[in-house]
Structures are given as C-alpha cells and as structure tokens.
N, C-alpha and C positions, 0 to 999 in steps of 0.2 A: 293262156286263154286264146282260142282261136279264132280270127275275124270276125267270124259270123256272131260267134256267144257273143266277143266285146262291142259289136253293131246292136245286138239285141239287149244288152244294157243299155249302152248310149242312148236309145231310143225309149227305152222305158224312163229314164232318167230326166231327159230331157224335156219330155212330156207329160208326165205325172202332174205335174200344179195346172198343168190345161185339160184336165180329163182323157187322159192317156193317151189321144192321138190317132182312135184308131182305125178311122177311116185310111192312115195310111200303112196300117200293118201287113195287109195283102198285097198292094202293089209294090213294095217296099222288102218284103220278105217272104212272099208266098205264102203266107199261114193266116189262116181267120184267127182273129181276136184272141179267142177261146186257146187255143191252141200256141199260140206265140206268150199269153202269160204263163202257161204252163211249162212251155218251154224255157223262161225267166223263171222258174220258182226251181227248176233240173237244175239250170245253171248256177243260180246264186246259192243254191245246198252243196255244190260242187266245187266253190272257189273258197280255197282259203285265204284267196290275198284279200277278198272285200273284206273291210271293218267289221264290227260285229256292228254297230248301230245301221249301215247301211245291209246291212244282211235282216236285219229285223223291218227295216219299213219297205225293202222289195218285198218280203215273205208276205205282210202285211195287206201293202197294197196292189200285189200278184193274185195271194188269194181273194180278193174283196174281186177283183175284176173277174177274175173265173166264175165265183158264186154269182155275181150278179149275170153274168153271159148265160150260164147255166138256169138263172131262175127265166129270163126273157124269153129261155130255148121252150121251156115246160108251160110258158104260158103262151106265149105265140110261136106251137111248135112248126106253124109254116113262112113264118117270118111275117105275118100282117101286123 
C-alpha cells in the first residue's frame, strides 16, 4: 500500500469514534469529504492485507459518510 492510501486509512481510523474528522480532510489531503471517503471505500476493496472485519466496518462507515455528504449536497445544494 502506498503512503498516501495508508495516510488515508490512518486518518479514517483514527477518527471514526469522533465523527470522522472532517474538517481536517481538505487541508490534510486535498479532497472534500465526499470525495476522500470514496477514495477509503477504492482503497479498502483493494487491500487484501486489511482483516475482513476491518474491511466490513470501513465499507460500512465509508458509505454512511458519503450517503450522508450526498444527502446534505441535495438538500443544501449551495452549502447554506
């Protein structure tokens, strides 16, 4: 796995019990929210070394933070 994928784990990992952190996702990785869990859901489908239970609760709580980014997009499509 290469820096950046295993940076964008650590980060998700680490932050998950505190609501994922992600006021720091853009200055920290360049990527909106939206975008940086999506990029954790490529990665952890791509790693065979993560566990399987640690592959179930990134899939888990990856897609719950997209769905929810996505719902906030459609209801406050200009960010108010």
């Amino acid at each position: 796995m290469d820096p950046y994928d295993q940076a964008l784990l650590e980060h998700t990992l680490r932050w998950c019990n505190y609501g994922g952190g992600d006021e720091h996702i853009f200055p920290e990785f360049g990527l909106t929210p939206e975008m940086f869990y999506r990029r954790v859901l490529t990665v952890v489908d791509s790693r065979s070394e993560l566990e399987f239970p640690a592959k179930q609760y990134l899939r888990a709580y990856c897609s719950e933070k997209v769905t929810s980014s996505a719902r906030r997009r459609r209801t406050h499509p200009f960010g108010l």
